[in-house]
C-alpha positions as CSV (number, residue, x, y, z in Angstrom):
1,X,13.4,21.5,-11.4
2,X,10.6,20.1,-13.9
3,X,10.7,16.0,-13.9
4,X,9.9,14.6,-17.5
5,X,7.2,11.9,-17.3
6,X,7.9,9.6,-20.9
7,X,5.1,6.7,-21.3
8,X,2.2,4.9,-23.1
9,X,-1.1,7.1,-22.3
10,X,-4.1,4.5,-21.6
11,X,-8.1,4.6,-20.9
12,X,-9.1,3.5,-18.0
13,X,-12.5,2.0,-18.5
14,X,-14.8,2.6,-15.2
15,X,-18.2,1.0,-14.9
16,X,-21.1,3.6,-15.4
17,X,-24.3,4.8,-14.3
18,X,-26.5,3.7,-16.9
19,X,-26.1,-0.5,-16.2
20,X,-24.0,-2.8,-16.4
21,X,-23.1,-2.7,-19.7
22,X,-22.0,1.3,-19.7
23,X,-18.4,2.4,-19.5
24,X,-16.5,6.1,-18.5
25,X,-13.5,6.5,-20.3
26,X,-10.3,8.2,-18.3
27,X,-7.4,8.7,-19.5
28,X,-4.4,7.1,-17.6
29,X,-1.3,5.0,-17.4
30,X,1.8,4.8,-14.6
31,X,3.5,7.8,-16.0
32,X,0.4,10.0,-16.3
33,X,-0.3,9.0,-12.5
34,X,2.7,10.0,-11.9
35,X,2.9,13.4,-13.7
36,X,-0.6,14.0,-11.8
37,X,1.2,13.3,-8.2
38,X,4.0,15.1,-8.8
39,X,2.3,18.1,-9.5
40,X,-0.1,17.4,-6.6
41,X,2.7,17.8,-4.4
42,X,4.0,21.1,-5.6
43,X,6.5,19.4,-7.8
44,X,6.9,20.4,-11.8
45,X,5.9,17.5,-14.2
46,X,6.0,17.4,-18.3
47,X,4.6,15.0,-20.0
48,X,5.4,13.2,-23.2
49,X,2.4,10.6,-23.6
50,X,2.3,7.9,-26.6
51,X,-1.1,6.4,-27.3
52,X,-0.8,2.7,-28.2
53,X,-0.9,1.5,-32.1
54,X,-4.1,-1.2,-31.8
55,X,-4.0,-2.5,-35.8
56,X,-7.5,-4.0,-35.0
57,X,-9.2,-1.0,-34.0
58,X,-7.2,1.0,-36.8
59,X,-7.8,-0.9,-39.7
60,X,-11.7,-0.6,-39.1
């Protein structure tokens, strides 16, 4: 049995190495944690991400 994971894919900003200011970007969201545990337990996961529409960021 495969268990479809439906969602918004987000990035998870984590602080970095190189000061305070530096960010590492990782991919995430609840149904991408999910997927990720369900296949960590043996389980079958597909996953339909969505990446969110940010007009700010787009229109640059």
């Amino acid at each position: 049995m495969s268990i479809l994971c439906v969602g918004e894919m987000l990035i998870d900003f984590m602080p970095g190495k190189e000061g305070p200011q530096s960010f590492i970007a990782n991919p995430g969201g609840a149904p991408a944690n999910v997927a990720v545990c369900i296949a960590r337990n043996g389980g079958q996961a597909v996953g339909i991400p969505a990446l969110p529409y940010r007009a700010e960021i787009d229109a640059e």
